[in-house]
C-alpha positions in Angstrom: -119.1 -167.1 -188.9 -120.9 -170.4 -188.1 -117.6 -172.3 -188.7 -115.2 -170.3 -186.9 -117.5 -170.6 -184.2 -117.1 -174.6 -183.9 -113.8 -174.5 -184.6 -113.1 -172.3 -181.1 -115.9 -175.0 -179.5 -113.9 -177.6 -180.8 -110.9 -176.3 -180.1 -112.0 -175.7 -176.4 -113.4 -179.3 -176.0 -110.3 -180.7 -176.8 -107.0 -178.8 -175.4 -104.7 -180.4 -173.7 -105.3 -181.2 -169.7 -102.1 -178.9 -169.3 -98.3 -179.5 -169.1 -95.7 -178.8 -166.2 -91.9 -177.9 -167.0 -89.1 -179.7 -165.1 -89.2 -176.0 -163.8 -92.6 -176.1 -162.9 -94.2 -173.8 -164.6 -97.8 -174.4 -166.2 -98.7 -175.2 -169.8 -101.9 -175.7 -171.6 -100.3 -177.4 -174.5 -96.9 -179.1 -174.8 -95.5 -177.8 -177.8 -93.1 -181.0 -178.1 -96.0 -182.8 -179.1 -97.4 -182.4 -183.0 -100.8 -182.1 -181.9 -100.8 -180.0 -178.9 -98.5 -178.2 -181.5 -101.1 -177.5 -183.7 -103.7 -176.5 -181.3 -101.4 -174.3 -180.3 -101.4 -172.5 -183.5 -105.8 -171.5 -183.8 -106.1 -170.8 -179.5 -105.7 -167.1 -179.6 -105.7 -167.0 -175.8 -103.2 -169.1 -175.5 -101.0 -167.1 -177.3 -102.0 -163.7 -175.7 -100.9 -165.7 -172.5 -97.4 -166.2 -173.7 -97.4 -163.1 -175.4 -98.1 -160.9 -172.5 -96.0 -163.5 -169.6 -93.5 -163.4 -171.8 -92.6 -159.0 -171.2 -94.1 -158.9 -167.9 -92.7 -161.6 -166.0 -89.0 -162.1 -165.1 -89.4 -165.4 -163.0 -91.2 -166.9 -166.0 -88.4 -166.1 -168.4 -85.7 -167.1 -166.2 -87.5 -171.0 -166.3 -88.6 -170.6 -169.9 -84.9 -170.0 -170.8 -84.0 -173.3 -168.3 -86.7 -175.4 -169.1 -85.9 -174.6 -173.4 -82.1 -175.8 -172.6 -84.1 -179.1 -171.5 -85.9 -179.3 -174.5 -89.1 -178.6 -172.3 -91.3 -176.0 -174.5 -94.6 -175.6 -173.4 -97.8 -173.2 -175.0 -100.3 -171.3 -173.4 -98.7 -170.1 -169.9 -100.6 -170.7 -166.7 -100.3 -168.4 -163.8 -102.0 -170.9 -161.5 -102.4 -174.3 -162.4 
């Protein structure tokens, strides 16, 4: 328990200051980069973000789709940046 507690403190300490898409959305992590990239993969929330934007939000699909034909993929969606 002890260690998967510092790995989410660790994890927390060092996530990315955020991305923005040519469409202007809002990332936490830019998934073009290896280690934002692997963040990506232990932040639960992060996830759950993209998870649940990604059903309930039509404007944020419409630039997802846009910014992915730009090769812009970002993690971790941000209502409000």
């Amino acid at each position: 328990m002890k260690k998967l507690v510092l790995l989410l403190a660790f994890v927390s300490l060092s996530a990315s200051a955020g991305y923005r898409s040519y469409s202007g959305d809002s990332y936490q992590y830019d998934m073009n980069d290896p280690y934002d990239r692997s963040m990506y993969q232990v932040d639960a929330g992060a996830q759950m973000r993209d998870m649940y934007n990604n059903g309930s939000n039509a404007g944020h699909q419409l630039n997802r789709q846009l910014d992915q034909g730009m090769y812009q993929n970002g993690g971790g969606y941000y209502d409000n940046y």
